[in-house]
Structures are given as structure tokens and as C-alpha cells.
Steps between C-alpha positions, in 0.01 A plus 500: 500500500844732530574511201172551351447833789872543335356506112214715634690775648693495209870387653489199258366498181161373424657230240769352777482122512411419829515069508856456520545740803219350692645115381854622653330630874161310542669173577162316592631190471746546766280614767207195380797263559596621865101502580507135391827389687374670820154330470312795467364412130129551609589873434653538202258705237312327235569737280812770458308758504316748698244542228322844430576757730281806540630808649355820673436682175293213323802389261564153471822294455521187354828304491356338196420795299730791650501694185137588601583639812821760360162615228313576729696717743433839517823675634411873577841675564 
């Protein structure tokens, strides 16, 4: 969602390829594998995601569509 407020703001552009950033830091699969070895599997997610959020202001952000969000974010300077 950082990088996305960071496309919004404008401090990355709107066209910067987000995947391979969030592959190199979102290491999922190392903290599903410690949940497992310490027995605590009944929590891990279902899912990766959070799913939609909503925020204060009505917009919506959805991991699966995020170009959605950065259109329709007014930014009043």
C-alpha cells in the first residue's frame, strides 16, 4: 500500500513496477513456515490478502486492482 500512497503523492511514478519490490520484502513464505514449525498453523490467513480496504474518505483499495485506487485520488495541494 506504500508504494501505491508513494505513486499517489507523486514520489514514484504512476508506471513504476511494483511486483518485484514487494516479491524481494513480503517474504510470506518465511513467516507461514515459522507459524507451522511452532504449531501455530490454525492462524495462518487463507488468503494473502487483506482484501478491499475502505478508508475515511470513501476511496477504496484493492490489492487486486490498485490502478483503480491511484484514478481515483483526488490530491488537492
Amino acid at each position: 500500500m506504500v508504494l501505491y500512497e508513494d505513486m499517489r503523492w507523486g514520489n514514484r511514478s504512476l508506471d513504476f513496477d511494483t511486483k518485484p519490490l514487494i516479491d524481494a520484502v513480503n517474504r510470506e513464505d518465511i513467516w507461514r513456515e515459522v507459524a507451522k514449525k511452532i504449531g501455530q498453523e490454525q492462524a495462518i490467513p487463507t488468503s494473502t490478502s487483506r482484501g478491499i480496504e475502505k478508508f475515511f474518505n470513501g476511496l477504496e483499495f484493492d490489492p487486486e486492482n490498485p490502478q483503480e485506487y491511484l484514478k481515483a485520488a483526488i490530491i488537492n495541494n
